[in-house]
VOLUMBA-480234 format. One record per residue (C-alpha): residue number from 1; residue in one letter; y, z, x. Coordinates in steps of 0.2 Angstrom, whole numbers, plus 2048, in hexadecimal, padded with zeros to 3 digits. Layout:
<domis>
+-----+--------+-----+-----+-----+
| num | residu |   y |   z |   x |
+-----+--------+-----+-----+-----+
| NUM |      A |   Y |   Z |   X |
...
+-----+--------+-----+-----+-----+
</domis>
This chain:
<domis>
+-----+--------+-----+-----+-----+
| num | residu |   y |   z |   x |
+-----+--------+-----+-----+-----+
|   1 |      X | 952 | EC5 | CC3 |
|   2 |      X | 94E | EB9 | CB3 |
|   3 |      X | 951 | EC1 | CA1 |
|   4 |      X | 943 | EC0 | C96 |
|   5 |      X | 942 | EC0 | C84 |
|   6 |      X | 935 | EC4 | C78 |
|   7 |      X | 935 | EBC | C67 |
|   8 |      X | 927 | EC3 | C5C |
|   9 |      X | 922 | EB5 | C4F |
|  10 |      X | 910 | EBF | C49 |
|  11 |      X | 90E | ED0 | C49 |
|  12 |      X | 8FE | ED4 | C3F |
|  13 |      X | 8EB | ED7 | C40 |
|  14 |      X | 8DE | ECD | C3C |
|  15 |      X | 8DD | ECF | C29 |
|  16 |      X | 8E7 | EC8 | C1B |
|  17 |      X | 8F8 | ECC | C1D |
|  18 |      X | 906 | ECD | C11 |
|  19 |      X | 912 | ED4 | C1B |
|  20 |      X | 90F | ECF | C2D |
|  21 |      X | 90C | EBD | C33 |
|  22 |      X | 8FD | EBA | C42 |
|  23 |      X | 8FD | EBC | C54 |
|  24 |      X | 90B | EAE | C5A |
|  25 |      X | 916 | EB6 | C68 |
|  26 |      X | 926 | EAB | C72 |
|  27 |      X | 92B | EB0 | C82 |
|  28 |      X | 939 | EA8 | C8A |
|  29 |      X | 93C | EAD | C9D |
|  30 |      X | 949 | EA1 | CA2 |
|  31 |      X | 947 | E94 | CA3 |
|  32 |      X | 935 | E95 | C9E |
|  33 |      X | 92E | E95 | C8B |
|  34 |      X | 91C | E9B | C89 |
|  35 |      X | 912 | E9D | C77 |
|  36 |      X | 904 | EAB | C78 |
|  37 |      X | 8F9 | EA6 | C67 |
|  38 |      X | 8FE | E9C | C58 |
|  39 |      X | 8F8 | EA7 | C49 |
|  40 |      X | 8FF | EA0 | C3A |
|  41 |      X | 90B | E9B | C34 |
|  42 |      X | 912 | E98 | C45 |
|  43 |      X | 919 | E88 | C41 |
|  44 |      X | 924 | E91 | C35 |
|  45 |      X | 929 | E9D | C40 |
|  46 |      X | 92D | E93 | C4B |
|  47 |      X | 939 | E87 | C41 |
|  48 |      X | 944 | E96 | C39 |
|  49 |      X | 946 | E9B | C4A |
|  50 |      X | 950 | E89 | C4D |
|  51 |      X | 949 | E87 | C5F |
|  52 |      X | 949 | E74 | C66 |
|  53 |      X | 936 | E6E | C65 |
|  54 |      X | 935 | E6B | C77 |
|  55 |      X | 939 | E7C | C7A |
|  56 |      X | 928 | E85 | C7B |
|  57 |      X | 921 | E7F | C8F |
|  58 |      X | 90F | E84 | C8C |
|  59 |      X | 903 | E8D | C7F |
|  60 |      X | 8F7 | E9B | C83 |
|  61 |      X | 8E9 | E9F | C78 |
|  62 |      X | 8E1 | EAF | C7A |
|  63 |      X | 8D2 | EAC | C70 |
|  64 |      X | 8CB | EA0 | C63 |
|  65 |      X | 8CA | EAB | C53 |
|  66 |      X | 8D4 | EA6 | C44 |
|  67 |      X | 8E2 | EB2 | C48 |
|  68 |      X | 8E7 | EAC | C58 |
|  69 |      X | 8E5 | E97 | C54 |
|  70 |      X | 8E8 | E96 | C41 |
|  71 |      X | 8F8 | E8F | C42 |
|  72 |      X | 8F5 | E83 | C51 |
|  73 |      X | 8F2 | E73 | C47 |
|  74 |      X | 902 | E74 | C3D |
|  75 |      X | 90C | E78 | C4D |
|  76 |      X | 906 | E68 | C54 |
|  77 |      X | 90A | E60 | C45 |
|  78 |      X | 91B | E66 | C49 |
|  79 |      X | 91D | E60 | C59 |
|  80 |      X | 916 | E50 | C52 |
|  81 |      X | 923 | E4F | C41 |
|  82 |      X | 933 | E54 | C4D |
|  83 |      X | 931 | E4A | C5B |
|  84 |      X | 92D | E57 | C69 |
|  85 |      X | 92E | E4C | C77 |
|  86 |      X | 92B | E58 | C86 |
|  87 |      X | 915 | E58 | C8D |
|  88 |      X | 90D | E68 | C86 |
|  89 |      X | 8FF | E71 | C8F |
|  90 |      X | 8F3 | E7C | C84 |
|  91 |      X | 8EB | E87 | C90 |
|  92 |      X | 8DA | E91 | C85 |
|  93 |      X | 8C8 | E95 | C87 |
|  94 |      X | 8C0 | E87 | C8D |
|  95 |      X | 8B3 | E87 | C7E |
|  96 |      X | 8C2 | E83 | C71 |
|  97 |      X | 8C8 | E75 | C78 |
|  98 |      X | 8BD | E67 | C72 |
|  99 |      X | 8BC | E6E | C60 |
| 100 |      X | 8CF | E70 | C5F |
| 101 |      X | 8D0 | E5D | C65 |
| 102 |      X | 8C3 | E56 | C5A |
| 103 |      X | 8CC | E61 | C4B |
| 104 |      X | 8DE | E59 | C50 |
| 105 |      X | 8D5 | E49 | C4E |
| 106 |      X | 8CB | E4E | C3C |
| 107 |      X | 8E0 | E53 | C38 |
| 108 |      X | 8E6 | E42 | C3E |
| 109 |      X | 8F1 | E48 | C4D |
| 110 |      X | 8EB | E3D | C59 |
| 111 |      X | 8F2 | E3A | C69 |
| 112 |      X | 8FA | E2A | C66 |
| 113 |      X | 905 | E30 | C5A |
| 114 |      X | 90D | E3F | C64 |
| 115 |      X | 91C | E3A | C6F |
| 116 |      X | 916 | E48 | C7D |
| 117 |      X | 906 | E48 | C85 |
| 118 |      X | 8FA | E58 | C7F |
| 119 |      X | 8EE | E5E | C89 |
| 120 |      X | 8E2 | E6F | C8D |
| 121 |      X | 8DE | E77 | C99 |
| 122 |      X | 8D0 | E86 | C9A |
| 123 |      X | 8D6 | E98 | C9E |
| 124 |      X | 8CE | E9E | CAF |
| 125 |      X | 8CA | EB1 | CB3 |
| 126 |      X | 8D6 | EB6 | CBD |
| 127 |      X | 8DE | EA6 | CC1 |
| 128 |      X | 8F2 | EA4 | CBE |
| 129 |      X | 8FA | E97 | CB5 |
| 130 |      X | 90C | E92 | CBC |
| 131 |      X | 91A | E8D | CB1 |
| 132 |      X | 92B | E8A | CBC |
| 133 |      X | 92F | E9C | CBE |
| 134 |      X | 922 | EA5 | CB9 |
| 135 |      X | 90E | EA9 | CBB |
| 136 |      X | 903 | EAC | CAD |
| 137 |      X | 8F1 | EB4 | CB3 |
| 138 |      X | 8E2 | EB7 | CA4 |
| 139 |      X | 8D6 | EC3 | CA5 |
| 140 |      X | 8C8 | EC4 | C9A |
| 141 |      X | 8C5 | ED2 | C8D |
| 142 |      X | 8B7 | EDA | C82 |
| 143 |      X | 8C0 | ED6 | C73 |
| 144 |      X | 8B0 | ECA | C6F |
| 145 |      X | 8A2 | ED3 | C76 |
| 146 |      X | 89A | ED8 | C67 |
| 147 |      X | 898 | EC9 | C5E |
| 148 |      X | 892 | EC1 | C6E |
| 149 |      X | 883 | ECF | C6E |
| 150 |      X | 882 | ECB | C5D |
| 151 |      X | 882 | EBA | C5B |
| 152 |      X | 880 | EB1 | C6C |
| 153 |      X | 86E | EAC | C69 |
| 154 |      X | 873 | EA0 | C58 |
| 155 |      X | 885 | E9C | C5F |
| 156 |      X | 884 | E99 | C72 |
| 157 |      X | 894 | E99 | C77 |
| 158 |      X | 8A0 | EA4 | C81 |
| 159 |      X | 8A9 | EB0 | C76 |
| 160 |      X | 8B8 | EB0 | C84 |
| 161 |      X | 8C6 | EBA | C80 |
| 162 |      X | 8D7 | EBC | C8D |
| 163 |      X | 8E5 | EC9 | C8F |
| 164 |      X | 8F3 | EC1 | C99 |
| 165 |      X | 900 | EC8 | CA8 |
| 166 |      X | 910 | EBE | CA8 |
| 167 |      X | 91A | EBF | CB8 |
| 168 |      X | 92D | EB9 | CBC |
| 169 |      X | 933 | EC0 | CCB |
| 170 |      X | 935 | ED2 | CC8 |
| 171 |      X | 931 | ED1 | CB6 |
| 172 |      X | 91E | ED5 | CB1 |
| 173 |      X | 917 | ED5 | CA0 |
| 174 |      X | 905 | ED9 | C99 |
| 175 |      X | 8FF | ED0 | C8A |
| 176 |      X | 8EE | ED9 | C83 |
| 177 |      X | 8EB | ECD | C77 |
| 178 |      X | 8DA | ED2 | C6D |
| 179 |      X | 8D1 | EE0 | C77 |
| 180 |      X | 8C1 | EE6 | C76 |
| 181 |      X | 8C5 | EF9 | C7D |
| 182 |      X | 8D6 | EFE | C87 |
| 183 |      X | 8CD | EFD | C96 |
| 184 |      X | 8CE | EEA | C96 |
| 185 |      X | 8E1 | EEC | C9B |
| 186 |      X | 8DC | EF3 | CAB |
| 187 |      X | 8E1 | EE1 | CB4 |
| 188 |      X | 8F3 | EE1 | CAB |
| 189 |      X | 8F6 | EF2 | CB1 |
| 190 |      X | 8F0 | EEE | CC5 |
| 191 |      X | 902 | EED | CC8 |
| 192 |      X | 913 | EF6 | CBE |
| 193 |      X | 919 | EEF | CAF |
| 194 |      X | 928 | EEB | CA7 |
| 195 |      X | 920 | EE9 | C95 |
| 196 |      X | 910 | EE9 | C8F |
| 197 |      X | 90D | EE1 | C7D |
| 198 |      X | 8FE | EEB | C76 |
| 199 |      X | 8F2 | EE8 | C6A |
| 200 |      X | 8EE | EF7 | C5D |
| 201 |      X | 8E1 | EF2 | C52 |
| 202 |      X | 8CF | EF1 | C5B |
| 203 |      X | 8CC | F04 | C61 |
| 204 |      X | 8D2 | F15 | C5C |
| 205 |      X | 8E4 | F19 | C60 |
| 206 |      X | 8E1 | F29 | C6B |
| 207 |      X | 8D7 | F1F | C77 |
| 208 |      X | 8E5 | F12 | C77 |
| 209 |      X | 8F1 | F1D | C79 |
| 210 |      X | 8E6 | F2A | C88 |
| 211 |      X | 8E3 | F1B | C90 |
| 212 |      X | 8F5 | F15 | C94 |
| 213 |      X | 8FC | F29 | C98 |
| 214 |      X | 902 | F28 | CA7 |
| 215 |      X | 901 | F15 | CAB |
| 216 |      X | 90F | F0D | CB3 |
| 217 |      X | 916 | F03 | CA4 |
| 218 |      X | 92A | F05 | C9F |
| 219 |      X | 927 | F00 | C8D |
| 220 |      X | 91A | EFC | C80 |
| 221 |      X | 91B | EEF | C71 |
| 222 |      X | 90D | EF3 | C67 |
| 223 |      X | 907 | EE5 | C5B |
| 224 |      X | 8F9 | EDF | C51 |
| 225 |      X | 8F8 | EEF | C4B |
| 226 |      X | 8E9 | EF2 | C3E |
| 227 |      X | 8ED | EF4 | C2B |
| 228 |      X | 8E8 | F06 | C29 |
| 229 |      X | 8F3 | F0A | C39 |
| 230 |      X | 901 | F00 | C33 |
| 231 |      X | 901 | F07 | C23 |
| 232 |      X | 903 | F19 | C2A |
| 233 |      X | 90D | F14 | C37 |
| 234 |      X | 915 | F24 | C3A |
| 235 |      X | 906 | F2D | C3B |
| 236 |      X | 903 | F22 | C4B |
| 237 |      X | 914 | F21 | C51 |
| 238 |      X | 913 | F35 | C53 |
| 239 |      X | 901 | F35 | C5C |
| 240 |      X | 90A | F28 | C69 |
| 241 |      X | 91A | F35 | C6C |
| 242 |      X | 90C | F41 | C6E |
| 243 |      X | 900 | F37 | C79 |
| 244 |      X | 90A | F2B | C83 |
| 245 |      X | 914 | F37 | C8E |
| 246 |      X | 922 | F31 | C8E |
| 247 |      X | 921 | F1C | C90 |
| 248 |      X | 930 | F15 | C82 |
| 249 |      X | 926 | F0B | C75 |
| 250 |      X | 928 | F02 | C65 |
| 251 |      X | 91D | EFA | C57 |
| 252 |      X | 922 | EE8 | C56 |
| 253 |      X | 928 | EE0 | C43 |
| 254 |      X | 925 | ECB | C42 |
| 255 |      X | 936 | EC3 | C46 |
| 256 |      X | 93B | ED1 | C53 |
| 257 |      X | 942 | ECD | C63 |
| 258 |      X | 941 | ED8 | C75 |
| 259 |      X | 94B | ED5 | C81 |
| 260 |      X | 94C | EDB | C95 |
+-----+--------+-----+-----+-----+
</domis>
């Protein structure tokens, strides 16, 4: 059975934050590195953190809002400064990948000057990714949904959004990502999990929390966690104890790292 580690560069919502970076979240099973979004200031994060630059295998973007892809141009400019040498797969809603290309190019990275080769790849429903030892699947969520009804007819695109399961051998992790309402982890939670990293920000807590009673999930990271819950954190923390029958949980602080 591989160890796994879990190193929380972002923690935060969607708005301004002073105290929490954005979504950017390192898992490492050995030997196999994965980075789930690139909020800002990932870069950063990444750098105090004195990993190698060919460390990170493949990139997963859950979605295209700011929150999630901020901080993606200056960690290519990263790889680009010190020298990552190892091929870099970005795997991300097929709508954001000829917009992130053609903003690389309006920034001057251009393929030429990387000593790796960069490529994308679009997320399919359902359909795992392979890395060495482990298996990433996405699913789709409704985090998007309403601004698609809203906006579809001026902006035709696709407003995809992804949760993920992670799989190494008897180790199974479910990233929610964005959600639109809890019910979108319903795929992650098809099969037991070790860990499930839970958003907290998009739906009431007690339908959240009603939701996951009784699932089969050993522990609970909850991140991205709104402003108005994080600033009454207790308050929230004891509607969980209540709620969650029993399943070990924790809210997640940027620069924390879970092990199993």
């Amino acid at each position: 059975m591989h160890s796994l580690s879990l190193r929380c560069f972002g923690t935060g919502d969607g708005w301004p934050c002073a105290d929490r970076n954005h979504s950017a979240f390192l898992y490492r099973f050995e030997p196999t590195t994965l980075l789930i979004d690139c909020g800002e200031p990932v870069s950063g994060r990444f750098k105090a953190a004195g990993l190698n630059y060919d460390a990170i295998d493949r990139i997963f973007l859950s979605h295209l809002h700011c929150d999630h892809v901020g901080g993606f141009f200056m960690l290519m400019q990263g790889f680009w400064l010190e020298q990552r040498q190892k091929d870099l797969t970005v795997h991300l809603p097929a709508e954001g990948i000829a917009p992130i290309r053609k903003l690389l190019q309006a920034a001057c990275i251009f393929d030429e000057l990387l000593a790796f080769r960069l490529q994308f790849e679009p997320l399919e429903v359902a359909v795992p990714v392979t890395i060495h030892n482990v298996q990433v699947t996405p699913y789709p969520t409704t985090h998007l949904a309403s601004l698609r009804q809203a906006y579809h007819a001026k902006y035709p695109q696709d407003f995809a959004a992804y949760c993920f399961r992670l799989e190494s051998d008897r180790i199974r992790i479910g990233h929610s990502a964005d959600l639109g309402a809890p019910e979108d982890l319903a795929p992650l939670l098809e099969r037991p999990l070790d860990l499930l990293v839970c958003e907290l920000a998009h739906f009431r807590s007690e339908d959240l929390f009603r939701f996951l009673r009784g699932r089969p999930v050993k522990r609970i990271l909850f991140v991205h966690v709104d402003r108005h819950r994080w600033n009454h954190l207790e308050e929230t923390r004891a509607l969980a104890e209540k709620m969650l029958d029993g399943i070990p949980f924790a809210f997640a602080r940027d620069g924390e790292e879970i092990r199993l």
